[in-house]
N, C-alpha and C positions, 0 to 999 in steps of 0.2 A: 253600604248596608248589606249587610249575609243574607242569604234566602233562606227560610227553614223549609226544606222539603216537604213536611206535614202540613206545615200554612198553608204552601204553593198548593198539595194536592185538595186539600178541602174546598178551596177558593175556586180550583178548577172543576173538582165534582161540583160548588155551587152554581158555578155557572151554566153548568150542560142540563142539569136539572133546571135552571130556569129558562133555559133555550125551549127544553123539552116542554115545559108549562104552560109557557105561550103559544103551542100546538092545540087546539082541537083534539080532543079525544076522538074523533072519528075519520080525524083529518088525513087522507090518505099524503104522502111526501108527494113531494113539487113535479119530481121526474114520475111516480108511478101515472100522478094524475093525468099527466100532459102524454105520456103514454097511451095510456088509455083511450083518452079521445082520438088520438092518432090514428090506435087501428082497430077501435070500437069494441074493445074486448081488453081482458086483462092481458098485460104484458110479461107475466110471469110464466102463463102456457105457452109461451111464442118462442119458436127457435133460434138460434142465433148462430151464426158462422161466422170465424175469425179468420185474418191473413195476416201475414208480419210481412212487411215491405225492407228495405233495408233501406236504414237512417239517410243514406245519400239520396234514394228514391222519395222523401221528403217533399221534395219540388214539384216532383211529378206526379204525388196522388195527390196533392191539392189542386195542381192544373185538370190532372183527371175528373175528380169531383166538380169544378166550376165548368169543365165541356158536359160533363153530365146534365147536370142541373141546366143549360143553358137547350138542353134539348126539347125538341115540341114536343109540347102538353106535356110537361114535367114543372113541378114547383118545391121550393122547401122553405124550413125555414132553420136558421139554425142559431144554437145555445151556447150559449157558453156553458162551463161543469166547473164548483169548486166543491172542495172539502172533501174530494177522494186520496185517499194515501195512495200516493204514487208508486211506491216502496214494494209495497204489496202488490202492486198488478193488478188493484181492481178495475175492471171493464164496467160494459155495459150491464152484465149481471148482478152489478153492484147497483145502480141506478133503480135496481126494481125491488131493491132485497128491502125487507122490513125496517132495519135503521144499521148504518154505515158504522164502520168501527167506531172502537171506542165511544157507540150511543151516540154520535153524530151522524146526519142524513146529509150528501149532496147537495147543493145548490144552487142556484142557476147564476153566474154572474159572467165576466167579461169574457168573451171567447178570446182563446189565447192564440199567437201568433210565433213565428221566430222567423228571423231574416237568414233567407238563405242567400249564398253569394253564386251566379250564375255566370255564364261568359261576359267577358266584355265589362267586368265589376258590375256588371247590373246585379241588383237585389231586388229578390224578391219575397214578402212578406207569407209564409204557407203557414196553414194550419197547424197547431202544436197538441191542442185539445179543444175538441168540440161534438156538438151533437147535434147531426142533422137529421129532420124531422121531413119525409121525403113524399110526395103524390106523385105518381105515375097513373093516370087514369083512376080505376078504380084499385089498383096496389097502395099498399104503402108500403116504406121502409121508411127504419130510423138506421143511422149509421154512426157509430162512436170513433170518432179518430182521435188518436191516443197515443202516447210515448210509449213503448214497451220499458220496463223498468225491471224484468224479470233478475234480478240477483245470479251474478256472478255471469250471464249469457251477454251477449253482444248487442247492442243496443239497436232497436230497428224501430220503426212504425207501423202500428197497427189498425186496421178497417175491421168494426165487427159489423156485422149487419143483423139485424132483429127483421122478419117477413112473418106474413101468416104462414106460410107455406116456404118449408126448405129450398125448394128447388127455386124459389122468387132470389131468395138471397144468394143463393151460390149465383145464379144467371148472372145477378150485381155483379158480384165479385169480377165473372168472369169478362162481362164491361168493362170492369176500372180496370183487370191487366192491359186489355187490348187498346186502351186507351194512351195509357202508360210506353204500352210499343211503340203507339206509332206518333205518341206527340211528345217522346223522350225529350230532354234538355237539353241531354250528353250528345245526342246526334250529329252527324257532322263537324263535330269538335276533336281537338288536339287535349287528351284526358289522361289523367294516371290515377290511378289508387292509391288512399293516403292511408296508414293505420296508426289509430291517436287511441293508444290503452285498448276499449272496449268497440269502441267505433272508429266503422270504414268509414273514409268521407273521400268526396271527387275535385281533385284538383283539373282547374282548366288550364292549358296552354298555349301561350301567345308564340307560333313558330315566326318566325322572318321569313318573308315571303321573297324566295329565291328562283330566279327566270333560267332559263332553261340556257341563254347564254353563257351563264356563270358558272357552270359546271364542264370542267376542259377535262376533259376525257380523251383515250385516243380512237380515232375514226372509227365509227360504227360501233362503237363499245357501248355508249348511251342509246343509241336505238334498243340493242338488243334486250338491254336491262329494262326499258318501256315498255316493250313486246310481254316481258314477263308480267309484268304490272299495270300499266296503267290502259294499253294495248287491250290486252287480256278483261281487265273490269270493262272494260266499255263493252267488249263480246260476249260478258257472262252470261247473258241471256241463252243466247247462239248456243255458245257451246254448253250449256248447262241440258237447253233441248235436244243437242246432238249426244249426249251420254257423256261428257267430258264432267269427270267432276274439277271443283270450283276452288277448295281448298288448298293452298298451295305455298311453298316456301322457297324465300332467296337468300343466302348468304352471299353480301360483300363482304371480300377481304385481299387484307394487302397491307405495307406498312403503312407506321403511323402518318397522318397528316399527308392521306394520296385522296382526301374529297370523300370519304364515306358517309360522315357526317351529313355533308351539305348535299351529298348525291339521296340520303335520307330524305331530308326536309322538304328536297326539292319534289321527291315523289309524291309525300305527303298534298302537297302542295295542288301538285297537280291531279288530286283525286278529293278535292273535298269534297264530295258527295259519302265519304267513308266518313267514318269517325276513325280517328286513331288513337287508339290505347300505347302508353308509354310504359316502359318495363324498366323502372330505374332506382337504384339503393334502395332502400328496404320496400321497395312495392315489387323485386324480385322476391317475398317471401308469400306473395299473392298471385301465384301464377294460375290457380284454377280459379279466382274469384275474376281474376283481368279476362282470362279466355270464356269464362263464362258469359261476360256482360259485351264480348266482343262476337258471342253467339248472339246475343238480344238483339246486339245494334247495327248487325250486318245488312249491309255490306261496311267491311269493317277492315283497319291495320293493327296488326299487334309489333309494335317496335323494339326490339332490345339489342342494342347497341350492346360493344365489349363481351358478347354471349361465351369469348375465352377465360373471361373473371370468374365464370361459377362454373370454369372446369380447371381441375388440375391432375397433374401426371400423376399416373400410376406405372409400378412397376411389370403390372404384367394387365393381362387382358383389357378391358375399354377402360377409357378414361374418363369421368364426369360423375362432377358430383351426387346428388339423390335431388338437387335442384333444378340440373339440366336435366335428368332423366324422367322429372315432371313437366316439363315444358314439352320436348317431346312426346311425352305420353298424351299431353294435351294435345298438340298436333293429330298424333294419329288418333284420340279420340273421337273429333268432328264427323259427322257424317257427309259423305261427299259433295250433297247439295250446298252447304254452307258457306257461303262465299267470305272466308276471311284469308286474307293474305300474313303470314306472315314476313318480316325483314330484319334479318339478321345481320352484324356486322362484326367483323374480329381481327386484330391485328395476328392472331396465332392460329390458322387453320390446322398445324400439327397436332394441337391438343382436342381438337374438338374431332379432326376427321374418325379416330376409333370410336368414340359416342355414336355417329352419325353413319357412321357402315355396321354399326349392332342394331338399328333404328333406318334400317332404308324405310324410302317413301315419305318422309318427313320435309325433307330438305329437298324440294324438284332440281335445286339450279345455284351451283357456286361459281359465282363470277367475281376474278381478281381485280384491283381496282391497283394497276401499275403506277409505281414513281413516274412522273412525267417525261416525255423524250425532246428532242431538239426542239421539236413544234411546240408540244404542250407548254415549254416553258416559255416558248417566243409569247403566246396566249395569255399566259399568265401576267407573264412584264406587261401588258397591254390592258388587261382584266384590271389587276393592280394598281396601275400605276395613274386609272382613272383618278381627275381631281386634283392632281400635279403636272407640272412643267416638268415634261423629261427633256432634259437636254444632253443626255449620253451619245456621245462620240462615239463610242466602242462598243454599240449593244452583243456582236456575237460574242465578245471576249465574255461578258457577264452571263450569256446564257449558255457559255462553255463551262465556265467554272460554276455553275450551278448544276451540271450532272450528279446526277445521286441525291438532287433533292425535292422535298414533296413541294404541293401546291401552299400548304403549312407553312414552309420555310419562307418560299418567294413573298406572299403574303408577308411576312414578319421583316422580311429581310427591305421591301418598300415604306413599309412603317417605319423602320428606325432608320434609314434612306430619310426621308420625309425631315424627320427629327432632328437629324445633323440640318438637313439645309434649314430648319426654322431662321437657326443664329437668334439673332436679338431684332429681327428685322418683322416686317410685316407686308401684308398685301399676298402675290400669288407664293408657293413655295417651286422652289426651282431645283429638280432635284438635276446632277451631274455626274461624271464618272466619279470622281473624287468622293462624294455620298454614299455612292453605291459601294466602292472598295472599302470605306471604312466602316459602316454598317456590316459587309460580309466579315472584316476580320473581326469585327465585335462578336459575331456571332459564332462563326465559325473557328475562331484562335483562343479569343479569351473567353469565349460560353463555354469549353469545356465539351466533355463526354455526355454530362447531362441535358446541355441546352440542345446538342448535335439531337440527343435523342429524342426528345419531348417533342422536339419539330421534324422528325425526320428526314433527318441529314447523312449519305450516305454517301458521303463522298470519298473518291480513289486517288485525288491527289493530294501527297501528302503536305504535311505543314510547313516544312521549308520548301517546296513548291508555290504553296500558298503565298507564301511572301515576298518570294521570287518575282513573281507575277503579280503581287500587287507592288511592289518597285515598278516593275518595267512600264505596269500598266498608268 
């Protein structure tokens, strides 16, 4: 059945008229009244101060608000709010005006909620729209927490606060930031920035929790890199009182698949007391929002792995895009008290060194992160090979012909090792020489230029070598 427009509206003007009927002619609205008794005087001479929180911070002015409210000699009570158009961005100024758009008034019904997702899949249920009705001794405040819905802006959360006196409600406000600092969500967590259309929101990160054995380094190489980092946080106090500023950056680099990654994780790791900000696909397009919230949550990492991807060659003077040249400018932004680390990582030191000598003082400390040598790779086979039956006769033959290759390869090259000894059998796997050479020439012969490279593989003997020596061997 069609709707005729003119039906619909008449039916609809009857109804708002009879909503309006069933008022009292002298009946003040629901919220002016409840106002009023609040703070014993009209709520329309009363001032109001607004804040936009950003939509991720969500979690944490509701956690803010319940340590509030939880404080001695404080009470509230709080409302639910229906029948405001969202659209519009009506606030708390709307709750006191004579009658709400379109000749409807506000009304008190279910307080709203939305489930935010927190570390660890916990949810948690925070405030989406509501109005708290606040005693502080002799104070009050009422407080409207609200979606911002401002048209065509970036969608955040809003605290208004109503006080008899200006200076009550800014005080508030300035409570719920401090609140917000120090009982953040994100704290101590593995986080990136996510951008979905109009809003920012926080992803969490589950890193794999990697021990300080598992990183085959060659001798004294990993100390030094700790010294930079995790060394260094533990003395930030020390040397923060001694004049040393705080802020500071390391670039790992070296070919692919020599442990950057996992020399990453590993620091992470061993500094959870930081939060770490992750700098990855398009939350590189958030580099002042990420450094920002890595200022709020300090002591802090900001991580961007691959930092070669958002520079390329130029023909003449520095190199790097207008993406690196904001990350750095971020960098030297910080003020020297603020203890964030950054950690950088890049298979192509070539391209980023002219960025980075237009830009000194950014980057304190570029340390290579070398293909492994005779030991490292003895390490590796041993690291590896955990959880198998090696029965190799010939170990130095195998970790001869793995010169020129990363910790990547060895890794891959015990995996498909592994796989040939399955067979069709079961119980332990046994891997032998005969696993070990046919995994290498799978990888190494028939993987091609591409597989050599993906894993870096950089090896000086050639392929009729290679086969030579796998006969002989």
């Amino acid at each position: 059945m069609a709707i005729n427009p003119e039906e619909f509206g008449a039916s609809f003007k009857g109804f708002l008229d009879q909503m309006r009927s069933q008022k009292k002619p002298d009946e003040a609205p629901f919220f002016v009244r409840k106002l009023q008794e609040h703070f014993g005087t009209s709520p329309a001479s009363l001032p109001v101060v607004s804040q936009v929180f950003a939509r991720y911070d969500q979690a944490n002015l509701h956690l803010a608000m319940e340590a509030y409210l939880k404080g001695e000699g404080r009470a509230g009570e709080v409302l639910g709010v229906v029948g405001l158009q969202r659209l519009m961005n009506n606030g708390l100024a709307s709750l006191v005006a004579p009658a709400g758009v379109f000749g409807h008034e506000p009304q008190e019904g279910p307080v709203e909620y939305k489930n935010v997702t927190l570390d660890n899949d916990r949810v948690l249920a925070a405030v989406e729209q509501a109005l708290f009705l606040i005693r502080v001794g002799s104070e009050r405040l009422a407080v409207f927490v609200r979606e911002d819905q401002e048209i065509l802006a970036q969608k955040g959360i809003v605290a208004e606060v109503m006080a008899r006196e200006l200076p009550t409600a800014e005080r508030f406000l300035g409570d719920l930031r401090a609140s917000i600092r120090t009982r953040n969500v994100f704290r101590g967590h593995a986080i990136s920035l996510v951008h979905d259309h109009t809003e920012l929101s926080v992803k969490f990160h589950r890193l794999p929790a990697i021990d300080r054995d598992s990183i085959i380094l060659p001798e004294g190489l990993l100390g030094r890199i700790e010294r930079q980092t995790v060394e260094f946080g533990r003395q930030s106090g020390r040397l923060h009182e001694a004049g040393r500023h705080l802020k500071r950056g390391l670039l790992l680099h070296g070919a692919p698949g020599t442990g950057k990654t996992l020399t990453i994780m590993y620091l992470v790791n061993s500094m959870r007391d930081r939060t770490a900000l992750l700098l990855t696909g398009r939350g590189l397009g958030m580099i002042g929002q990420t450094c920002a919230m890595a200022r709020a949550l300090q002591p802090s990492i900001v991580v961007l792995e691959d930092v070669d991807l958002i520079a390329e060659e130029r023909t003449k003077g520095s190199c790097a895009t207008p993406v690196l040249f904001e990350l750095l400018n971020e960098m030297d932004g910080l003020s020297d008290d603020v203890d964030v680390l950054f950690l950088l990582t890049t298979n192509r030191p070539d391209l980023l060194e002219p960025a980075l000598a237009s830009r000194p003082g950014r980057v304190d400390q570029a340390i290579e992160i070398p293909l492994p040598d005779e030991s490292g790779r003895r390490r590796l086979f041993e690291l590896y090979g955990r959880g198998l039956t090696l029965r190799v006769t010939d170990m130095p033959r195998f970790i001869a012909r793995t010169q020129g290759a990363s910790a990547a390869f060895i890794r891959e090259l015990l995996r498909k090792a592994a796989l040939f000894a399955t067979g069709s059998g079961e119980g332990e796997i046994v891997v032998t020489d005969r696993h070990l050479d046919d995994a290498l020439h799978e990888l190494v012969v028939e993987g091609g230029d591409l597989t050599r490279s993906l894993l870096g593989f950089q090896s000086r003997m050639g392929f009729g070598a290679w086969e030579r020596d796998r006969t002989q061997g």
